[in-house]
N, C-alpha and C positions, 0 to 999 in steps of 0.2 A: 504494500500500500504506500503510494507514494506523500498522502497528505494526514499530519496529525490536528484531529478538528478538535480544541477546547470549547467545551460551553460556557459562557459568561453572562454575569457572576459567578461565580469570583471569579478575578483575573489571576493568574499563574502569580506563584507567587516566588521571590527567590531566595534560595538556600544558601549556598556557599560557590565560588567563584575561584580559578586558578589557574595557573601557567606553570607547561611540563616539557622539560627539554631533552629530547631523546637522541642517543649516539645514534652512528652507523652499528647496526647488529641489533640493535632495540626492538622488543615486539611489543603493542601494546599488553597488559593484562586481561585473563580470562575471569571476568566475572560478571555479578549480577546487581544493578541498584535496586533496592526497596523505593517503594513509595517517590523517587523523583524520576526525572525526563536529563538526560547528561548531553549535553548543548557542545560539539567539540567541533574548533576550529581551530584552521592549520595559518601559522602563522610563515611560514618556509619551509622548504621541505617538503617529505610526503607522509601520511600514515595511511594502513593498511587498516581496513576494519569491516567486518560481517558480524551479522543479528540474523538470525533464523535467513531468510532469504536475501538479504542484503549481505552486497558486497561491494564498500566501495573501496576507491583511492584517492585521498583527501590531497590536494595539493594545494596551494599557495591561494590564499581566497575565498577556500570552499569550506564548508561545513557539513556537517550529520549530527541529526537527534536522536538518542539512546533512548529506548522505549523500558522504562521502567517492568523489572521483577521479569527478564529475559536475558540471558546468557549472553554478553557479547564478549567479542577477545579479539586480539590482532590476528589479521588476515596472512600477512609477510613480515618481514623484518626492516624494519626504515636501512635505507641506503644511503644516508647521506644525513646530517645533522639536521634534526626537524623542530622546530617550535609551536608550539598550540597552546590555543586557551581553550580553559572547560569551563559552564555555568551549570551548576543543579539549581532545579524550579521544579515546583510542583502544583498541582491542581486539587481543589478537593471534587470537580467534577467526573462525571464519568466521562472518559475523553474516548473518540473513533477514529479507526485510523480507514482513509478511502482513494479510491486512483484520481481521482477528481478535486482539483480546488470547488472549496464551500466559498463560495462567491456571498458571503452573508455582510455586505460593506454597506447600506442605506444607512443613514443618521434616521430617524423619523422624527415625524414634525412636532415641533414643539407647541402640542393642545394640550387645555386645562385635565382633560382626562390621563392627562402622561405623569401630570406634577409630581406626584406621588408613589411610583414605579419607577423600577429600574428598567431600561432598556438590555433586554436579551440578547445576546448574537455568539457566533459563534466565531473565535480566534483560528482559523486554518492555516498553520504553518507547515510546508515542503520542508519534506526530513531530511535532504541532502540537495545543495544547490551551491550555486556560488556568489558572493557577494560584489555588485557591480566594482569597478575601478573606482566611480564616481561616491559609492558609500562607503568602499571600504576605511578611507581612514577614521569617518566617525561609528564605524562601528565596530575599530579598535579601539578605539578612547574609551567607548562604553564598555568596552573585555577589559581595559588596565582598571576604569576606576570598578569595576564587582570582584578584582583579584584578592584574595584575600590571605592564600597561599600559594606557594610558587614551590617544586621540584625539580632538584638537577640532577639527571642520572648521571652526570658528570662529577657531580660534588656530594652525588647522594646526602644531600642536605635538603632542608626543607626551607623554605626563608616565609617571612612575616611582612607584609610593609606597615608602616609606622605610620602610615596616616588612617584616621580614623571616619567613617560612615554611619549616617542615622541608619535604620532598618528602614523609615518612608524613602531617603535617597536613594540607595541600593536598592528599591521598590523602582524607584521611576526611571535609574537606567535600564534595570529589565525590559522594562514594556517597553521603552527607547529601542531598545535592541532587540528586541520579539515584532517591533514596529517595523524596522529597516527589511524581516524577511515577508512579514506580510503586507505592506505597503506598494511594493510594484508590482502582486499580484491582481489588487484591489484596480489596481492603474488601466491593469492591462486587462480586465475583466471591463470593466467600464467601457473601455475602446471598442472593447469587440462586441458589448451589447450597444454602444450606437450605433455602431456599422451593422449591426444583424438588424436592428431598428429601424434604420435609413433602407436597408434593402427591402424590407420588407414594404414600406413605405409605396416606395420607387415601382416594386410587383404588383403592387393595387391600382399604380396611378398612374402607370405609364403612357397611359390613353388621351390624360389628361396636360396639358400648358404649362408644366411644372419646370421652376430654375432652380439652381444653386440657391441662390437668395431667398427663395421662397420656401424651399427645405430649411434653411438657415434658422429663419423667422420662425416655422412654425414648432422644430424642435428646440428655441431658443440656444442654441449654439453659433460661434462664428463660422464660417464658411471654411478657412483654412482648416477648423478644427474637426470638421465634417471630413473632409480632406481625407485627413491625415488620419484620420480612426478607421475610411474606406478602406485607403489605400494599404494599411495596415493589414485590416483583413483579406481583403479581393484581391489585392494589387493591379488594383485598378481604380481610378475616381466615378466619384458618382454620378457624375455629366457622361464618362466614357461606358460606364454600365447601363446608363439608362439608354443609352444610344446604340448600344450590342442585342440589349433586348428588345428593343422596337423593333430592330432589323430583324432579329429571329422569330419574333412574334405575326410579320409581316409576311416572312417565310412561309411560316408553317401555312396562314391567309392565302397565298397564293397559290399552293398545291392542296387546301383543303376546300377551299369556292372559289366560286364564283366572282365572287366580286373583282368591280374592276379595279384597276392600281390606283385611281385618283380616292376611290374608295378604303381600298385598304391602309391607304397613308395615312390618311382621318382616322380611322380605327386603333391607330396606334401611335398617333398624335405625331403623327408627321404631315401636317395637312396642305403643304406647300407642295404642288407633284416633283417640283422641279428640282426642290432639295430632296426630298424623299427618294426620287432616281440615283440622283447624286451619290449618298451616302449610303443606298442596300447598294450601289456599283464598287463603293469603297473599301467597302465590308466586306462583298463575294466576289468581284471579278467582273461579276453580270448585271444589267438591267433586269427591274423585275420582270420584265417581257419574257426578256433572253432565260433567266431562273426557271420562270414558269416554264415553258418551251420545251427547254432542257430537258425538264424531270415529267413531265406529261409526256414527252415521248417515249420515254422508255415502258410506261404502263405504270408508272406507281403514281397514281391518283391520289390515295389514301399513304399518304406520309405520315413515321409516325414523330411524334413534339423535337424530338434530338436528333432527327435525319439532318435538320438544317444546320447542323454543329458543323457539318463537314466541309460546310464551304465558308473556313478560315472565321469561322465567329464563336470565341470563347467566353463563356460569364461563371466563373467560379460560384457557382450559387451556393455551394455545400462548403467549401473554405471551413467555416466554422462548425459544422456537425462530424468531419473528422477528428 
């Protein structure tokens, strides 16, 4: 299972915090945490480590969550001097683990019926990932200030630092740094449900006089930002989608009736004949004359929705259901 989902309240709370420096020839230890989650990151270096089906290799960046009261131990022996920080945190929730991020990220509105309740959600953190370039040094700041012992298999000593932390402040880099793994998922969840949103939009209304601007407006977003959340998913913009679909919709209209081409333009909101030639020419090679022509000679009257795919017109519909 790739995601560990907490339910909230209570939020994870944190235990103890530390930094462990391992030779070449080091292998982590085989054992098991009671009752915490063991948060390990590699500070250079590599470490080896597997948990029932998990097997990773932690390099410079990356992290793995230790799933409490399960057997984990080193995988390989470190090749090369490794540094890593660990965070124990625990939950009094019953926590799941799932292949799918819990996309549970809405604030809700602030009504009189809320005043007095806590807002529910659920914290879904990926149990092994890497932490951008762009986060990672603040989410080493947050690993020195929860350190609270340090280990050198070099000095086989244990060291102490001598500054001292309330339990609320060591509370709020935790969530600082439980923030940093579940915040660009939240980012990237968002994107992909305006773009799944916009598309779906665009499929209802393609028929209709619809621009950038007026998708803009009516989703209250800016246009770049429409953009960029398309393009993200489809890779392709939402002007270039909606104009792949009219032509394939236009398509199918021509081997499925009758109607004529000044007709069919209109039905799928290209009502101009002249650009609507233009642009299924751009698209396929052909006039919708020449289209129609083509494929009514050969005997296939009755085309079925995706025959029209084959003449150079792709629209990622599915992008986001794989």
């Amino acid at each position: 299972m790739k995601f560990l989902n907490i339910p909230c309240p209570p939020l994870p709370y944190y235990i103890v915090g530390g930094k462990c420096i391992y030779r070449p020839g080091d292998i982590h230890e085989r054992r098991v945490i009671h009752n915490a989650f063991d948060l390990i990151y590699v500070h250079t270096g590599h470490l080896y480590l597997e948990q029932n089906d998990w097997e990773v290799e932690l390099g410079e960046g990356q992290f793995f969550i230790i799933i409490p009261e399960i057997y984990h131990r080193g995988k390989r022996i470190c090749t090369e001097k490794t540094i890593t920080s660990w965070v124990h945190f625990f939950t009094d929730s019953e926590y799941t683990l799932s292949e799918n991020f819990y996309p549970d990220c809405i604030t809700r509105r602030a009504t009189p019926k809320y005043y007095y309740s806590p807002q529910e959600f659920v914290l879904s953190l990926p149990r092994t990932g890497t932490v951008s370039e762009a986060d990672r040094p603040n989410f080493e700041r947050c690993l020195k200030r929860l350190l609270l012992v340090s280990f050198n298999q070099y000095t086989k000593k244990k060291e102490f630092p001598s500054h001292m932390q309330t339990p609320l402040d060591l509370q709020s880099v935790l969530i600082q740094l439980l923030q940093a793994l579940y915040t660009p998922l939240c980012s990237d969840y968002e994107k992909q449900s305006i773009a799944r949103t916009l598309r779906d939009y665009i499929d209802l209304h393609y028929m209709e006089d619809i621009s950038l601007n007026n998708m803009a407006k009516f989703f209250s977003y800016s246009s770049s930002h429409l953009i960029r959340c398309f393009n993200q998913a489809y890779q392709v913009s939402p002007m270039q989608y909606l104009k792949k679909l009219r032509i394939k919709k236009a398509a199918q209209l021509l081997l499925n009736s009758d109607a004529s081409i000044h007709e069919i333009g209109e039905k799928v909101g290209l009502s101009t004949s002249s650009y609507f030639i233009r642009e299924f020419k751009k698209e396929t090679g052909m006039t919708p004359v020449q289209y129609r022509t083509a494929y009514m000679a050969e005997g296939n009257a009755e085309i079925d929705a995706d025959v029209s795919m084959d003449v150079n017109i792709e629209i990622h519909a599915d992008a986001d259901d794989t």
